[in-house]
C-alpha positions as CSV (number, residue, x, y, z in Angstrom):
1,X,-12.9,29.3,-80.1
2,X,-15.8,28.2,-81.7
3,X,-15.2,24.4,-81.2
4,X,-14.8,25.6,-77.2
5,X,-18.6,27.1,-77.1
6,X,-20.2,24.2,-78.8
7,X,-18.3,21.5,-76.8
8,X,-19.0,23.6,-73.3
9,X,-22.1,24.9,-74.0
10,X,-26.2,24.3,-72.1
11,X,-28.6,23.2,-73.9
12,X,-31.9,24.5,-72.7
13,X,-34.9,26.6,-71.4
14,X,-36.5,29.9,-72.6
15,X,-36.6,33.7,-71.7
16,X,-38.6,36.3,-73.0
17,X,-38.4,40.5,-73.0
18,X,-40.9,42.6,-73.9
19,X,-41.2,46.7,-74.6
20,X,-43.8,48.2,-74.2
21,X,-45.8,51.3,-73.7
22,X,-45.5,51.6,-70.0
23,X,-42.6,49.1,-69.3
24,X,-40.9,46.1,-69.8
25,X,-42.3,42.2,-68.9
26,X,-39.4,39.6,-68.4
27,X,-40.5,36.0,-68.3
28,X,-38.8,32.3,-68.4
29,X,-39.2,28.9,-67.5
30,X,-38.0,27.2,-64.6
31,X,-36.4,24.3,-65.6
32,X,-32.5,23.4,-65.5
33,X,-31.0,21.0,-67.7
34,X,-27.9,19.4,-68.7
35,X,-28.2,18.7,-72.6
36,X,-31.5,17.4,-73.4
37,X,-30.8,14.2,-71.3
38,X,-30.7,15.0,-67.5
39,X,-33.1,17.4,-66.0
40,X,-30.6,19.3,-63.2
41,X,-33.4,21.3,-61.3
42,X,-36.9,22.4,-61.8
43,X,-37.5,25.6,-60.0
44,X,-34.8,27.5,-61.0
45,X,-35.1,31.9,-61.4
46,X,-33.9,33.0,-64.3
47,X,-34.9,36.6,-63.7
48,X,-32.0,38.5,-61.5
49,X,-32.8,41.6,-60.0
50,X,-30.1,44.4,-60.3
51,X,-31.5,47.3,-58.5
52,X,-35.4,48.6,-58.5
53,X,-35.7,49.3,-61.9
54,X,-33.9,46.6,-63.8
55,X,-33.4,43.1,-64.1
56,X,-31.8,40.4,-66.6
57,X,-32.8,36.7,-67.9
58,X,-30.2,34.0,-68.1
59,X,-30.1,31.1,-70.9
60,X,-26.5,29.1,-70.5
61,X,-24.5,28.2,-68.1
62,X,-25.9,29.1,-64.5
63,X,-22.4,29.6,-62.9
64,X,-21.1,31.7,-66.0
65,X,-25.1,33.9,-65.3
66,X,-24.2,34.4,-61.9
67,X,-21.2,36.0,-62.2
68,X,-22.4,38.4,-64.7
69,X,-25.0,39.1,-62.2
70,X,-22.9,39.6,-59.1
71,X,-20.9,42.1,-61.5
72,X,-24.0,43.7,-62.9
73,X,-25.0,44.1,-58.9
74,X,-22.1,45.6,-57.7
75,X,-21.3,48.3,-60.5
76,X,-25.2,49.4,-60.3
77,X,-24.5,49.6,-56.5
78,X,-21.8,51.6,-56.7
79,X,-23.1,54.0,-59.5
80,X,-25.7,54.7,-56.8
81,X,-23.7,55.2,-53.7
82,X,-21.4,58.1,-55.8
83,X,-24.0,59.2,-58.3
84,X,-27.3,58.9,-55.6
85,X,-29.3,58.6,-58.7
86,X,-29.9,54.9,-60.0
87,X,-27.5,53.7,-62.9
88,X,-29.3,54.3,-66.0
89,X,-30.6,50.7,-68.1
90,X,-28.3,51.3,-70.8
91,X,-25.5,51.5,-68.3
92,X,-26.2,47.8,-67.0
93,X,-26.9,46.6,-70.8
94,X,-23.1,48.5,-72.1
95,X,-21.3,47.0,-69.0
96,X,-22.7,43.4,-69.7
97,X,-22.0,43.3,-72.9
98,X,-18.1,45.1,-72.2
99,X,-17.8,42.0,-70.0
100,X,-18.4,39.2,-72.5
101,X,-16.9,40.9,-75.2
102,X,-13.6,40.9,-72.8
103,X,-13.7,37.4,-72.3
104,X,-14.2,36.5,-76.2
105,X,-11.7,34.6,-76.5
106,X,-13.0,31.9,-73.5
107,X,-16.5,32.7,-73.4
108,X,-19.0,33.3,-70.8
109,X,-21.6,31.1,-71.9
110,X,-24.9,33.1,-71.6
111,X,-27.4,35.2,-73.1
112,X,-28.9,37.4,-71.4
113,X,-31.8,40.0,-71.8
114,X,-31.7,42.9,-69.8
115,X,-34.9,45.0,-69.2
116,X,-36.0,47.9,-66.9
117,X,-37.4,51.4,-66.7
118,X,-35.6,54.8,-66.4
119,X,-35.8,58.4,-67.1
120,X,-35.9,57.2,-70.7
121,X,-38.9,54.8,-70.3
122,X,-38.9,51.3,-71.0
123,X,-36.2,49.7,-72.4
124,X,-35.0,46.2,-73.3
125,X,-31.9,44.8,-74.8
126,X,-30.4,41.4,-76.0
127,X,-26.7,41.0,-75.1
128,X,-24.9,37.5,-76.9
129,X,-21.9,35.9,-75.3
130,X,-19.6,37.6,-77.6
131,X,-20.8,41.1,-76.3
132,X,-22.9,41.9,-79.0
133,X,-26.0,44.2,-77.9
134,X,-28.6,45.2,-79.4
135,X,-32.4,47.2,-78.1
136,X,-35.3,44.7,-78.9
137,X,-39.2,45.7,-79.0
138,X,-39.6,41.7,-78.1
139,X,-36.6,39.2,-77.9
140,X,-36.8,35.4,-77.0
141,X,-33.3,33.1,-75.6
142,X,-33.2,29.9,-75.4
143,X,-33.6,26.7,-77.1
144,X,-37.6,27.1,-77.1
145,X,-36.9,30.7,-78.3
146,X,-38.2,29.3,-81.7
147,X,-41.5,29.0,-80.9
148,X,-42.2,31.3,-77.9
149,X,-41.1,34.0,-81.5
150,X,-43.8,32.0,-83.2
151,X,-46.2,33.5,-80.5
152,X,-44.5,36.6,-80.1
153,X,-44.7,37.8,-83.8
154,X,-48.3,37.1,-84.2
155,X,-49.8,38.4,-81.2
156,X,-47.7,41.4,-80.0
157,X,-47.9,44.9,-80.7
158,X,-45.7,48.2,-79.6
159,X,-48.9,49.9,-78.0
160,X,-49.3,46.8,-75.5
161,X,-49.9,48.1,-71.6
162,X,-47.7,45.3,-69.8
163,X,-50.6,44.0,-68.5
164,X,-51.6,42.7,-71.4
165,X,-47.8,41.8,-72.5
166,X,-47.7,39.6,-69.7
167,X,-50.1,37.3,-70.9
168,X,-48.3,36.9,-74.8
169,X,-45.3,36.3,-72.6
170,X,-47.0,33.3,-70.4
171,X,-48.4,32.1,-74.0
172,X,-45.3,32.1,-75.5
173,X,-43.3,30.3,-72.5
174,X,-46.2,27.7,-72.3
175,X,-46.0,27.3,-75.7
176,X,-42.3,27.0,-75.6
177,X,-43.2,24.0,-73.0
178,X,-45.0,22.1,-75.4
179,X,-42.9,21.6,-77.9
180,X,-39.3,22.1,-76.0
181,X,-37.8,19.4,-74.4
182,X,-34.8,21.4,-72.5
183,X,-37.7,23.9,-71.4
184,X,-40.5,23.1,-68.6
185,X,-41.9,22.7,-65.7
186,X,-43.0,26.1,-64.4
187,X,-42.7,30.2,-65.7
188,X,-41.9,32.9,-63.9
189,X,-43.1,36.6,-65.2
190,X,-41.4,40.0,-64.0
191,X,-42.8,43.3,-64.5
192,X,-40.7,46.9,-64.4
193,X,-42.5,49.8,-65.0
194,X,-42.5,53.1,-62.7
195,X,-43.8,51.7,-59.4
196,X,-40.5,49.2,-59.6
197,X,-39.9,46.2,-60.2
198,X,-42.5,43.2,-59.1
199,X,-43.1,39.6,-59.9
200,X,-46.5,38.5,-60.7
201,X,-48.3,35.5,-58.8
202,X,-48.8,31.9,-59.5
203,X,-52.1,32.4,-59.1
204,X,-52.6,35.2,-62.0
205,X,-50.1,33.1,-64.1
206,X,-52.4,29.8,-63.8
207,X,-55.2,31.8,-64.3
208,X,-53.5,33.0,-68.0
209,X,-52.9,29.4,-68.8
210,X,-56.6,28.9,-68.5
211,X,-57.9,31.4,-70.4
């Protein structure tokens, strides 16, 4: 199994979640790649939007991502046409991680990190291709996740507005760029709190990498 994973897997960009005080901040590169070698695409969105009030990241393989999402999208749909109340963030976290723990044995080969904002608050978890999950204050995927921690560890803290999240997350995606060959090329930032979920601009994200 493990021989399967290493000889199938992507190697490759960065993804960051944040908690904090008045929501979660999801942000990644944009840059797709095939090993370290060949450079696939470089405006590809790694943040998926389930319903209103949650979303994911992806790090792995982008067909293996999508169908998570598509899965994620329906159940969350359904929840809300017999439940009219949205499906709850731990919901969309359990299911995920029931999924790739059900395909253990020929894995789905992502990572995701699911964020969003409930009737609990903010919330953020870290789900492994082997269906492992686990709720993260800050988690980083990816093969830059190494340094964009380096930058997360230092510079954030639990009482963080996710205004001011969002610009530890640019840092730590930019820094990620430096010094990662399989991440680059541009980042994308989500924020869910309780006016919904909204993505911030290019222009306020430029403006962050000029500070």
């Amino acid at each position: 199994m493990h021989e399967y994973v290493n000889a199938n897997k992507l190697h490759g960009t960065t993804t960051v979640g944040l908690q904090c005080k008045d929501g979660v901040v999801l942000a990644t590169d944009t840059r797709a790649t095939a090993g370290y070698l060949f450079i696939a695409h470089r405006h590809v969105k790694k943040i998926a939007k389930i319903d209103d009030h949650v979303a994911l990241t992806i790090a792995g393989s982008v067909a293996d991502a999508q169908n998570m999402i598509d899965i994620l999208r329906y159940h969350a749909n359904m929840y809300k046409i017999e439940n009219r109340t949205p499906i709850p963030v731990r919901s969309v976290a359990r299911l995920a991680a029931n999924v790739f723990f059900a395909q253990r044995f020929y894995p789905l080969l992502a990572q995701i990190i699911v964020g969003g904002y409930d009737s609990d608050g903010p919330v953020v978890y870290n789900v492994d291709f082997f269906g492992s999950l686990s709720k993260e204050v800050y988690v980083s995927t990816g093969s830059g996740s190494p340094v964009a921690y380096g930058i997360l560890e230092s510079e954030f803290r639990e009482d963080m507005g996710v205004d001011e999240a969002a610009k530890i997350a640019i840092k730590a995606i930019a820094a990620a760029i430096k010094r990662n060959a399989g991440t680059g090329d541009g980042i994308d930032v989500v924020i869910i709190d309780k006016d919904g979920y909204r993505e911030l601009s290019r222009q306020f994200i430029g403006l962050t990498l000029n500070e």
